[in-house]
C-alpha positions as CSV (number, residue, x, y, z in Angstrom):
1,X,100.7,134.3,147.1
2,X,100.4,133.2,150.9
3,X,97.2,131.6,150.1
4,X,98.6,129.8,147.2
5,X,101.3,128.3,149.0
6,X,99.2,127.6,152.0
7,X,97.1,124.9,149.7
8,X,100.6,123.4,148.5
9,X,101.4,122.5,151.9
10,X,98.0,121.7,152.7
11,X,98.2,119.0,149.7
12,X,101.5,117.3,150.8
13,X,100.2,117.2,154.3
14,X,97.3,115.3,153.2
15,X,99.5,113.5,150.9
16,X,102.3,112.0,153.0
17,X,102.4,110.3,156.7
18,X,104.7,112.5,158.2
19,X,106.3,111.6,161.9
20,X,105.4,114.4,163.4
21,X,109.1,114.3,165.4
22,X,110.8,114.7,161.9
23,X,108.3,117.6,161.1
24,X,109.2,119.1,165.0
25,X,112.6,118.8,164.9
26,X,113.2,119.8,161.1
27,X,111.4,123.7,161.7
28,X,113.4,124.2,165.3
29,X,116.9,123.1,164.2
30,X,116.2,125.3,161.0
31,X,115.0,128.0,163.2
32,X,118.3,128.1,165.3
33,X,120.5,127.6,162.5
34,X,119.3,130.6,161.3
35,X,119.0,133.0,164.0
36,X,122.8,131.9,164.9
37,X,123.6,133.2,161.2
38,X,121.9,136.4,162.1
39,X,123.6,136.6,165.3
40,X,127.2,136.2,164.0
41,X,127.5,139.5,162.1
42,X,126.0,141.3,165.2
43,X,128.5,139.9,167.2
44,X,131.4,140.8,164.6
45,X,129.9,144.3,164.4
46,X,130.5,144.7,168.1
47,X,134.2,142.8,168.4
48,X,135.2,145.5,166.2
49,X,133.6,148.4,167.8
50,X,134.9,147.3,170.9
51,X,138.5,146.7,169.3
52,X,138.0,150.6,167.9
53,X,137.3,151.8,171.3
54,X,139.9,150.0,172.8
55,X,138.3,148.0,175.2
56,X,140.1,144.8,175.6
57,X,138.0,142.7,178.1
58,X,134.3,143.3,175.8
59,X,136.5,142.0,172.8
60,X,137.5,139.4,173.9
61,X,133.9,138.8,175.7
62,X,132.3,139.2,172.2
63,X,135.5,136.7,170.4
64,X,134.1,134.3,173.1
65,X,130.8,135.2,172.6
66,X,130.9,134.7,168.7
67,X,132.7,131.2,169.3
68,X,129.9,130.0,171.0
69,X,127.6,131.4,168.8
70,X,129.6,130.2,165.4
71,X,129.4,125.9,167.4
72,X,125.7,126.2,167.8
73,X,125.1,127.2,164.2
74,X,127.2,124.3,162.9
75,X,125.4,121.9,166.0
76,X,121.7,123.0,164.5
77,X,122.7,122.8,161.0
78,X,124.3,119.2,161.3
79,X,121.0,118.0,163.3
80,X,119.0,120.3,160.2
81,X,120.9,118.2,157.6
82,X,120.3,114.7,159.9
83,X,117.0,115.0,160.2
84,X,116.0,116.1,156.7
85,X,118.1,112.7,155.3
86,X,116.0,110.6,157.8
87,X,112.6,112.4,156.5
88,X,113.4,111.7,152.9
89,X,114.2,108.4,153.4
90,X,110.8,107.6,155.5
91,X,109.1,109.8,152.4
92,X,110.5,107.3,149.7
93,X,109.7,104.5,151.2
94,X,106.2,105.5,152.2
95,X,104.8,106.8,149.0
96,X,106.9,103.7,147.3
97,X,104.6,101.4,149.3
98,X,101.6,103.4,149.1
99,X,102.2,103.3,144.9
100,X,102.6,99.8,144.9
101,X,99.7,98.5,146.9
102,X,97.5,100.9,144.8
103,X,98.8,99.3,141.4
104,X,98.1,95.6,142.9
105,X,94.4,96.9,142.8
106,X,93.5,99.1,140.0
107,X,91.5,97.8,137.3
108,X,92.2,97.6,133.7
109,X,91.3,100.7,132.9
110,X,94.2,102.1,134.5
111,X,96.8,102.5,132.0
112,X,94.8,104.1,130.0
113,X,94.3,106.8,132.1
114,X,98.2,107.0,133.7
115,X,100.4,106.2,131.0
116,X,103.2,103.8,131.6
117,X,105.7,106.6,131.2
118,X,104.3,108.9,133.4
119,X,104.1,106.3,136.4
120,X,107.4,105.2,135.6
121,X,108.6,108.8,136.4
122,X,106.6,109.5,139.0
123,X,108.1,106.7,140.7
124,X,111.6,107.3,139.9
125,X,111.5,111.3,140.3
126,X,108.5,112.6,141.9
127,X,108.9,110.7,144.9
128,X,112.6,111.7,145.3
129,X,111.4,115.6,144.6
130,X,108.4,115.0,147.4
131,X,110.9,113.9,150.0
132,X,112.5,117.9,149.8
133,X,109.1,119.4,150.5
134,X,109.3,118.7,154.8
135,X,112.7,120.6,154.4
136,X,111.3,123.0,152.2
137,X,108.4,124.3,153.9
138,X,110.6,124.7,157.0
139,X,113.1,126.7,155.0
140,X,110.1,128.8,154.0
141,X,108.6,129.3,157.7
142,X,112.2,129.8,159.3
143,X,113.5,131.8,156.3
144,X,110.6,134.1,156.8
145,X,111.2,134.8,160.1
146,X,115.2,134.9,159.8
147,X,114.0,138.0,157.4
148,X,112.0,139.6,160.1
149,X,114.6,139.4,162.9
150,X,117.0,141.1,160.5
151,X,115.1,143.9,159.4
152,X,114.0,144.4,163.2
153,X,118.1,144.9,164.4
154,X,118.6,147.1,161.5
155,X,115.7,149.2,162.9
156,X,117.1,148.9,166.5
157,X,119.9,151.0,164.2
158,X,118.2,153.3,162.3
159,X,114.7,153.4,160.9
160,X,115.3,154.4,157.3
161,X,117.7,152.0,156.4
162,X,116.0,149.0,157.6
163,X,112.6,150.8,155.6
164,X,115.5,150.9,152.8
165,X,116.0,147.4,152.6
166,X,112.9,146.6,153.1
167,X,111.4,148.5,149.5
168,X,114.9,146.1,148.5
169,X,113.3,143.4,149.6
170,X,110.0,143.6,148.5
171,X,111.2,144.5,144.4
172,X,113.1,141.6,144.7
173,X,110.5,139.3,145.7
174,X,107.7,140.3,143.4
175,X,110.5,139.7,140.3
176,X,111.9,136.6,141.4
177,X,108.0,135.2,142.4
178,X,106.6,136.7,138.9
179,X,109.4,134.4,136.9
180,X,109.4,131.7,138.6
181,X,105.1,131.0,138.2
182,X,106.0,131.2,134.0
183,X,109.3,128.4,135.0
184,X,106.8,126.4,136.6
185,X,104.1,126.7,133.5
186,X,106.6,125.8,131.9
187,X,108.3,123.1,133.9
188,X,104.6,120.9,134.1
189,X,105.2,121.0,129.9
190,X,108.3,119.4,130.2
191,X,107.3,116.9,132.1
192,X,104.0,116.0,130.6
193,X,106.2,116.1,127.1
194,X,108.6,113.8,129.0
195,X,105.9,111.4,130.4
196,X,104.5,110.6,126.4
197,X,108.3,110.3,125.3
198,X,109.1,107.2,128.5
199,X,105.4,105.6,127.6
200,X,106.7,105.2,123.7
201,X,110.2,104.4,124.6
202,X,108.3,101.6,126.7
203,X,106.0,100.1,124.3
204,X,109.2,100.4,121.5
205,X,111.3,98.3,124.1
206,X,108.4,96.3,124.5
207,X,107.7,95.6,121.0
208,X,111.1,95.4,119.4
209,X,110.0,91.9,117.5
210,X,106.8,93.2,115.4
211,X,109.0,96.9,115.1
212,X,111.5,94.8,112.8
213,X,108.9,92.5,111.2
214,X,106.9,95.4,110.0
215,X,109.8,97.9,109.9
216,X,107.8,100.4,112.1
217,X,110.6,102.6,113.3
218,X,110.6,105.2,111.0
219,X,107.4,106.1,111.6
220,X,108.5,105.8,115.1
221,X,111.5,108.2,114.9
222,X,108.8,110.6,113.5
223,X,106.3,110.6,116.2
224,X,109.5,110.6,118.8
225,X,110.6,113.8,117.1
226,X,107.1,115.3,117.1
227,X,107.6,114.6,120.9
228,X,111.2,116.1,121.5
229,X,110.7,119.0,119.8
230,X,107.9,120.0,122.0
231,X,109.9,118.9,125.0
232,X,113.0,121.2,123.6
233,X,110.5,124.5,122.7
234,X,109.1,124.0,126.2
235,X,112.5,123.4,127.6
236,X,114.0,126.5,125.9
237,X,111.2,128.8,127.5
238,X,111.6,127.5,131.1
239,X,115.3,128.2,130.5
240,X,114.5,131.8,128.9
241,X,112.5,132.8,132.0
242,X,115.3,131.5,134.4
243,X,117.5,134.0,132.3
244,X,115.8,136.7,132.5
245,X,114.8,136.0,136.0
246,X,118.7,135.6,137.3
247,X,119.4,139.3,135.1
248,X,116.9,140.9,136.5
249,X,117.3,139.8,139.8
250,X,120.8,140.2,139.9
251,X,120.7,144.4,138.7
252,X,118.0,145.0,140.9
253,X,120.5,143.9,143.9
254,X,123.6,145.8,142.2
255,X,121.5,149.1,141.8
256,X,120.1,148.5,145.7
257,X,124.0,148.0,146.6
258,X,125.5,151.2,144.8
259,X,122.4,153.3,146.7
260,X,122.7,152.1,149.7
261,X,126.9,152.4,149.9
262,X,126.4,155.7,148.6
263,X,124.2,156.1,151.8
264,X,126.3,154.4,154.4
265,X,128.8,157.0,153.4
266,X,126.8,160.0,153.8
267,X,125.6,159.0,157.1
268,X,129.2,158.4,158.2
269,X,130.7,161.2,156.9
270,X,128.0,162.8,158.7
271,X,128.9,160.9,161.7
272,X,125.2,159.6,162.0
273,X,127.1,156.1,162.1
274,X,130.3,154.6,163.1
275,X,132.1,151.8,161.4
276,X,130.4,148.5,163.2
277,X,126.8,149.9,162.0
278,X,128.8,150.6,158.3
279,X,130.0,146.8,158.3
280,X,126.4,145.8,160.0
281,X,124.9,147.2,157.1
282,X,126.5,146.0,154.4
283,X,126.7,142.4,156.1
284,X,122.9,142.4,156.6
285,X,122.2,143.8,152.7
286,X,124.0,140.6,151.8
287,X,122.9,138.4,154.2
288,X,119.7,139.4,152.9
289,X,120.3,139.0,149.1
290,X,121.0,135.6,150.5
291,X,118.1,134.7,152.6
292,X,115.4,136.2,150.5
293,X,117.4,134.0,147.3
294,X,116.8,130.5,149.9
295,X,113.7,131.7,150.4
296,X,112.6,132.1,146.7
297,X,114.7,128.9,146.1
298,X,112.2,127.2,148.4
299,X,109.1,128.8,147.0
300,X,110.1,127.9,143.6
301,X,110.6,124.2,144.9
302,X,107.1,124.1,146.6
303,X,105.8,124.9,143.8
304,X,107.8,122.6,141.6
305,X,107.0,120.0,143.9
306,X,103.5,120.6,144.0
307,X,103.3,119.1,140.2
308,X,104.8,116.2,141.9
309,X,102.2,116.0,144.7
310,X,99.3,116.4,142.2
311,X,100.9,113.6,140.2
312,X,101.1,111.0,142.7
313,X,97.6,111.7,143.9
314,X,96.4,111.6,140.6
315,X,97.7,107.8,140.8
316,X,96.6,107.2,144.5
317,X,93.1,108.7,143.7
318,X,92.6,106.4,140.8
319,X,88.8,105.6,141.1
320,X,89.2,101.7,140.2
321,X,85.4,100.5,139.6
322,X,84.9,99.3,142.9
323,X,85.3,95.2,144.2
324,X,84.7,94.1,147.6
325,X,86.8,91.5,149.0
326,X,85.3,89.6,152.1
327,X,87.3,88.4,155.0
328,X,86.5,84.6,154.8
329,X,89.7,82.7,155.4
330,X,88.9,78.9,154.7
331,X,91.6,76.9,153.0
332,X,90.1,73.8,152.6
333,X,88.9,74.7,148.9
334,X,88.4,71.7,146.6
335,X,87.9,73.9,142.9
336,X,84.2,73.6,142.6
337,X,83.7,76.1,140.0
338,X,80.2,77.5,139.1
339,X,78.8,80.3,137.7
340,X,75.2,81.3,137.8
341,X,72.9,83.2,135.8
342,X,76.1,85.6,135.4
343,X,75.6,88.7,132.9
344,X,78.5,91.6,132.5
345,X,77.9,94.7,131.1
346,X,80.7,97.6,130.2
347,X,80.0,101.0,129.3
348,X,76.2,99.8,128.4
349,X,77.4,97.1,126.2
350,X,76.8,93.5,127.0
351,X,79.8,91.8,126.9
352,X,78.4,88.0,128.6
353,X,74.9,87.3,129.0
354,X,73.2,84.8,131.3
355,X,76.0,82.1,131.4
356,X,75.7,79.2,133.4
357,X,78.4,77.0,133.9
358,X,79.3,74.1,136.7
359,X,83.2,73.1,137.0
360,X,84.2,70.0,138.9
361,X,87.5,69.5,140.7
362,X,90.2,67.7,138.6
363,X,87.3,68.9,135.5
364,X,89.8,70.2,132.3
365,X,87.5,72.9,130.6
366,X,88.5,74.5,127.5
367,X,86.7,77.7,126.7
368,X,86.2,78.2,122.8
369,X,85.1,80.9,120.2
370,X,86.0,83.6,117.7
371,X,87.5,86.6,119.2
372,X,85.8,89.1,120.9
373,X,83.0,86.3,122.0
374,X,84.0,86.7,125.9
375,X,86.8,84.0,126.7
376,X,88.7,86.5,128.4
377,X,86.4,88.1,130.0
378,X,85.3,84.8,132.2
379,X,88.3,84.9,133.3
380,X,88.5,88.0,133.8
381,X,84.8,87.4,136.2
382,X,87.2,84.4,138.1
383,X,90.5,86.8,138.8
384,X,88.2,89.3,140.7
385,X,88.9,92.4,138.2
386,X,85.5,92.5,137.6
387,X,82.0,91.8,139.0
388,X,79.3,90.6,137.0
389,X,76.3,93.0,136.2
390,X,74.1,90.1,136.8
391,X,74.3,86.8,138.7
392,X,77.0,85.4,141.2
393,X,80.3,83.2,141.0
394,X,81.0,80.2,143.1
395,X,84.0,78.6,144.4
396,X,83.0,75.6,146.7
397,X,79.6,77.1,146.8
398,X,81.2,80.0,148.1
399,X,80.4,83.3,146.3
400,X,83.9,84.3,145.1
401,X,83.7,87.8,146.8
402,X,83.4,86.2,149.8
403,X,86.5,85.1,149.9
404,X,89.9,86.9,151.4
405,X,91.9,88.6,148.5
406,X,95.1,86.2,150.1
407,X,93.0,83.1,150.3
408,X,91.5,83.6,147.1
409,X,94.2,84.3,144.8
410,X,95.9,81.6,146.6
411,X,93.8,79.1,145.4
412,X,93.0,80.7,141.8
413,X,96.2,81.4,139.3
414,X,96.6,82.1,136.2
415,X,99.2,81.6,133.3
416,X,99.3,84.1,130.9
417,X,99.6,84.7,126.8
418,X,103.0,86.4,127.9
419,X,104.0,85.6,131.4
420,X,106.2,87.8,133.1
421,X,110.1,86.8,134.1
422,X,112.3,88.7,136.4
423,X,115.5,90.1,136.1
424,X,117.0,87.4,138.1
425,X,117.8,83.9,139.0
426,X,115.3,81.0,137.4
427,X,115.7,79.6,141.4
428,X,114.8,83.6,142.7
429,X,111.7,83.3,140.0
430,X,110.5,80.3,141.5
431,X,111.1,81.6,145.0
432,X,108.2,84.6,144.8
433,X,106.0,81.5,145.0
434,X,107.6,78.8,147.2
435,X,111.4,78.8,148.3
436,X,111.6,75.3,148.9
437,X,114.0,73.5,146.3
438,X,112.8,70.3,146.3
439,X,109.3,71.5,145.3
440,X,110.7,74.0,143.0
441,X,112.5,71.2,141.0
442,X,109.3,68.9,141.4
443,X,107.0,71.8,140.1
444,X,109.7,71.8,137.1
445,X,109.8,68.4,136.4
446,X,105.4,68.3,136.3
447,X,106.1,72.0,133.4
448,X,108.6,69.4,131.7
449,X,111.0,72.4,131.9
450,X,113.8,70.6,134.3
451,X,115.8,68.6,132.0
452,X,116.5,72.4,129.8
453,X,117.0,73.9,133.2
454,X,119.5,71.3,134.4
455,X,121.8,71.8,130.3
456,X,121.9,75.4,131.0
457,X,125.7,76.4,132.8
458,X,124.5,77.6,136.4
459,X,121.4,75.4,136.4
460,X,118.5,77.0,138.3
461,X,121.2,79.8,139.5
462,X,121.0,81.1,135.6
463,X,120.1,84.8,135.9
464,X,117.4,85.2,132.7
465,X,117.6,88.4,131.3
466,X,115.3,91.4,131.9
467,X,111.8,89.6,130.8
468,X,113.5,86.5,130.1
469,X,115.1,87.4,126.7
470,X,118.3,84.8,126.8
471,X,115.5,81.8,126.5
472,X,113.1,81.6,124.0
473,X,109.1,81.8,124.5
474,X,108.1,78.4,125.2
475,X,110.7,77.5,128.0
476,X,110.1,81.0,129.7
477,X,106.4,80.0,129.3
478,X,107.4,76.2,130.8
479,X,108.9,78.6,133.7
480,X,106.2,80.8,134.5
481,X,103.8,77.2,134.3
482,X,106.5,75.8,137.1
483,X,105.8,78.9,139.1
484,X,101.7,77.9,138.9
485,X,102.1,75.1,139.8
486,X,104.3,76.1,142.5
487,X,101.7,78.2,144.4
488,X,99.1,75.0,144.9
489,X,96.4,76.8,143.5
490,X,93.1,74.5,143.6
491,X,92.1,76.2,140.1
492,X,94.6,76.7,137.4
493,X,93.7,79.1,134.1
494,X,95.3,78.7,131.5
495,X,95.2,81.5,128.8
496,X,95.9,80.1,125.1
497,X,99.3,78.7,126.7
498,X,100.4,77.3,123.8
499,X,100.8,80.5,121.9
500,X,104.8,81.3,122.8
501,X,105.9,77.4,122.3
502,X,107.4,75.7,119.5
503,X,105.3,72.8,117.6
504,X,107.5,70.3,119.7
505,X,106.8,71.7,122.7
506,X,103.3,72.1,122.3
507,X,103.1,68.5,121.5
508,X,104.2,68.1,125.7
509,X,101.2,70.2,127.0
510,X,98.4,68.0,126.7
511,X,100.3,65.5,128.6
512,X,100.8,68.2,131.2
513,X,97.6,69.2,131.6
514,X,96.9,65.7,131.9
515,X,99.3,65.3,134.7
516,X,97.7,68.7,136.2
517,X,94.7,67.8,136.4
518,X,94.9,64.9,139.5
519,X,95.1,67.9,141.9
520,X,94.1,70.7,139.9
521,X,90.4,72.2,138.2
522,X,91.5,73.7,135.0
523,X,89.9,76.0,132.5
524,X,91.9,77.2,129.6
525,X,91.1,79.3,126.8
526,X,92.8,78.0,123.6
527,X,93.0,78.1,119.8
528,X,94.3,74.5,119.8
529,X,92.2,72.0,117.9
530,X,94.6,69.4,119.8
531,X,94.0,71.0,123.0
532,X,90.5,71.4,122.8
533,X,90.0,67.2,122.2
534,X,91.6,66.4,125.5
535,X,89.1,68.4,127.5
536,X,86.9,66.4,129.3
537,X,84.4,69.3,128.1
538,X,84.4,72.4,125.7
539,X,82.5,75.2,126.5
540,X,81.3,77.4,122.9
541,X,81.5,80.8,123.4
542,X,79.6,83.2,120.7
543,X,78.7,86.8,121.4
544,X,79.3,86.1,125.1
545,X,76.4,83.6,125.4
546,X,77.8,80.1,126.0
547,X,75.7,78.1,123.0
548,X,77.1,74.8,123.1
549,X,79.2,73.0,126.0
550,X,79.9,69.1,125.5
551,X,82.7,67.0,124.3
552,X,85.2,66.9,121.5
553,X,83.0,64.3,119.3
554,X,79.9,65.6,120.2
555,X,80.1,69.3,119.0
556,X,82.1,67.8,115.8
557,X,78.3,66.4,115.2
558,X,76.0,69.4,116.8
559,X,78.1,72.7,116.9
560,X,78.8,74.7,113.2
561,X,81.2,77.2,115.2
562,X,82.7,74.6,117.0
563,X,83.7,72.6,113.4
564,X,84.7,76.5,112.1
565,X,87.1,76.8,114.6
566,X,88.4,73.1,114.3
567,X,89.1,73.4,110.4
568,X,91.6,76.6,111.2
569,X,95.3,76.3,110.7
570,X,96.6,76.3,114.1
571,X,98.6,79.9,115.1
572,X,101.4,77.9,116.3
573,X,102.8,76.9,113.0
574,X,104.3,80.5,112.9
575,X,107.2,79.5,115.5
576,X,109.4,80.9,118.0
577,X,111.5,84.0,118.2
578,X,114.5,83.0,120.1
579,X,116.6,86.4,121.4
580,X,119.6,84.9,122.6
């Protein structure tokens, strides 16, 4: 069992940057706590054997004695109590941090292997439960000891009782220890049941539009169900366990109690003891019911805990495929794009073979093709998430991983299918990127989403729901375009913009892009015949080999794909969910 809790410890150690001063100060203010708790029956034992005996001046010695004592238990407590508020705090927001930088650089595969639910809690609770742990192993080291001391006065008594409690002791222990492993069995069920039931409640939330359009939440309810009754038979035997734990527990210390009053009596009757070591006694047997219950209390947490610790390293251990960032810090970029002999492979599977590809500053390229031919994944190649299999990328002439992660994505953003809108003002939205007004409302007025901004009651001080959901698609799209533009990024990718807006306006991006591209390189990925004519060239995508690059009227004569995907209705016609 030592051994055992030894590697919980171990793990949180390696898991969290303690200050050692917390760590210090948190075991010695527990230690006197307790030992002043010891101490006051002691000296209440001896006030009122002294009080018996009639001597006046040691009573009130011992009165003044257990004054003292009583202020310097409540002194070590309050600094106890102090320090373990400051050592939570510093643990939330040091695993917070930790979390959050690891999440900026995990690959895609991520998700898959964390669900959404689960990170969700472990942010919310394991990091809270984690902060106990530095007051929980002191309780455990102090408690220990506060045991020891207690069992050694009783011997300075007499021998057999303190062997008498300690047979008490050890019972007690073994039943509360034995439970509480099947709690915890059954407490990591719980919580892995309540991980899955957050990740669907997520993706429901998420997907509320296509869950009414193909009524889907039936079928739903069923597997959320499936879910909660695991949860609730998993539930009900963690609580069955604490049950029979608390019964057990609690007629081992009545039968110890009846015993050893029955034994207290003999001995005094038998004058083998007076009355302080009779109210020594019985003080001590429930002082330690009470410290041995703190200490399982404790034990139980550590290894509650300890699910929480191997959580949080399961996310801060992630193995992302690894990507080197370099430490060049240039900002004189001009948006030279060019790839090279660049091949990508996944899992053995080819996904983009040999492409070659040159991009000229204030160059609009639109990257075309049936899906599953690659698109994304070029640009995938230009965010960094990846790095090709084969061949190198080139900003400036510059291989791309050369580059600092701050200067890079500094000069390369991308606008998203579904871009992402904060639960705050549209000015606090535009102020991750740039907080100056005047270039906020300029960047705006380039998206063509001022003039809706400016109708709207509080103007740019409207607070957008979470997500954006009191606007429709196409203006938070507009928004999240503003914001792009906002960040003066040399190379702007666009991916299949057009997808959230209305036919009307769709009918402004062209002109946008237009107006983009005097300080901008862009490469967007689109389904928009419209789109597609006013880039300056189109790049065919099949299969992830590029097979045809050139310009609206020359792959209408050369490219059979390119005329394929030209005679298709245009997505778009399907309109705009509006959620106000």
């Amino acid at each position: 069992m030592i051994k055992e809790y030894y590697n919980f410890i171990k793990d949180y150690l390696e898991l969290d940057d303690l200050k050692r001063k917390y760590v210090v100060i948190n075991i010695v203010s527990a230690f006197f706590y307790k030992l002043f708790s010891i101490l006051l029956p002691l000296v209440a034992s001896l006030i009122i054997r002294y009080l018996t005996l009639g001597d006046s001046t040691s009573t009130y010695t011992c009165l003044g004695l257990f004054t003292i004592t009583y202020i310097l238990y409540s002194i070590s407590l309050y600094v106890n109590y102090k320090i373990y508020g400051f050592n939570v705090s510093h643990c939330y927001d040091n695993l917070t941090n930790k979390i959050l930088n690891k999440l900026i650089n995990v690959d895609n595969n991520f998700t898959r292997v964390i669900s959404k639910g689960r990170l969700i809690n472990s942010i919310s609770g394991d990091i809270i439960k984690i902060g106990d742990m530095n007051d929980r192993i002191s309780e455990v080291l102090t408690g220990a000891l506060q045991i020891i001391i207690l069992l050694l006065i009783v011997c300075q008594y007499k021998f057999y009782l303190a062997l008498v409690l300690i047979v008490f002791a050890y019972i007690y222990i073994i039943i509360r220890n034995n439970c509480d492993r099947k709690i915890n069995y059954y407490h990591n069920k719980v919580i892995a049941s309540d991980d899955k039931y957050s990740s669907l409640i997520t993706q429901i939330i998420a997907g509320l539009q296509e869950i009414r359009t193909f009524n889907m939440l039936p079928k739903l309810k069923n597997k959320l169900n499936l879910i909660q009754k695991n949860f609730n038979k998993n539930y009900c035997n963690r609580r069955k366990y604490i049950i029979i734990r608390d019964n057990d527990v609690e007629s081992v210390t009545y039968i110890f109690r009846f015993f050893l009053y029955i034994l207290l009596v003999i001995l005094m009757m038998n004058n083998k003891i007076d009355i302080s070591v009779l109210v020594l006694i019985i003080s001590y047997h429930e002082y330690l019911v009470s410290y041995i219950d703190e200490l399982i209390d404790c034990t139980s947490t550590i290894r509650e805990v300890n699910t929480a610790v191997w959580r949080i390293n399961d996310i801060l251990n992630y193995n992302s495929k690894e990507i080197n960032f370099g430490e060049l810090d240039t900002n004189d970029i001009h948006g030279i794009i060019e790839f090279k002999n660049v091949s990508l492979t996944i899992k053995n599977i080819e996904i983009l073979h040999n492409i070659n590809l040159k991009i000229d500053h204030n160059e609009v390229i639109a990257i075309v093709g049936e899906a599953g031919s690659g698109k994304t994944m070029l640009f995938n190649l230009l965010l960094r998430l990846y790095t090709p299999s084969k061949g190198k990328i080139f900003l400036d002439n510059i291989n791309i991983y050369d580059f600092s992660k701050d200067i890079y994505y500094s000069n390369v953003s991308a606008v998203n299918q579904k871009p992402f809108i904060f639960n705050m003002s549209i000015r606090k939205n535009l102020a991750f990127v740039n907080s100056d007004i005047t270039k906020q409302i300029e960047a705006c007025k380039k998206a063509g989403i001022h003039e809706f901004i400016e109708t709207l009651p509080n103007g740019y001080n409207t607070i957008l729901r979470e997500n954006g959901s009191n606007i429709s698609g196409g203006q938070k799209q507009m928004i999240s375009i503003a914001r792009t533009i906002l960040s003066e990024a040399e190379v702007l990718l666009l991916d299949d913009i057009t997808t959230s807006l209305d036919p009307d306006t769709a009918k402004l991006v062209p002109k946008l892009i237009d107006e983009l591209k005097k300080d901008h390189t862009i490469i967007m990925i689109t389904k928009k015949p419209d789109l597609m004519k006013v880039a300056d060239r189109i790049v065919v995508l099949n299969k992830g080999r590029i097979v045809d690059v050139g310009t609206h009227k020359q792959l209408m004569n050369r490219s059979e794909i390119y005329q394929l995907l030209q005679s298709r209705k245009s997505p778009s016609k399907i309109g705009v969910f509006n959620n106000d």
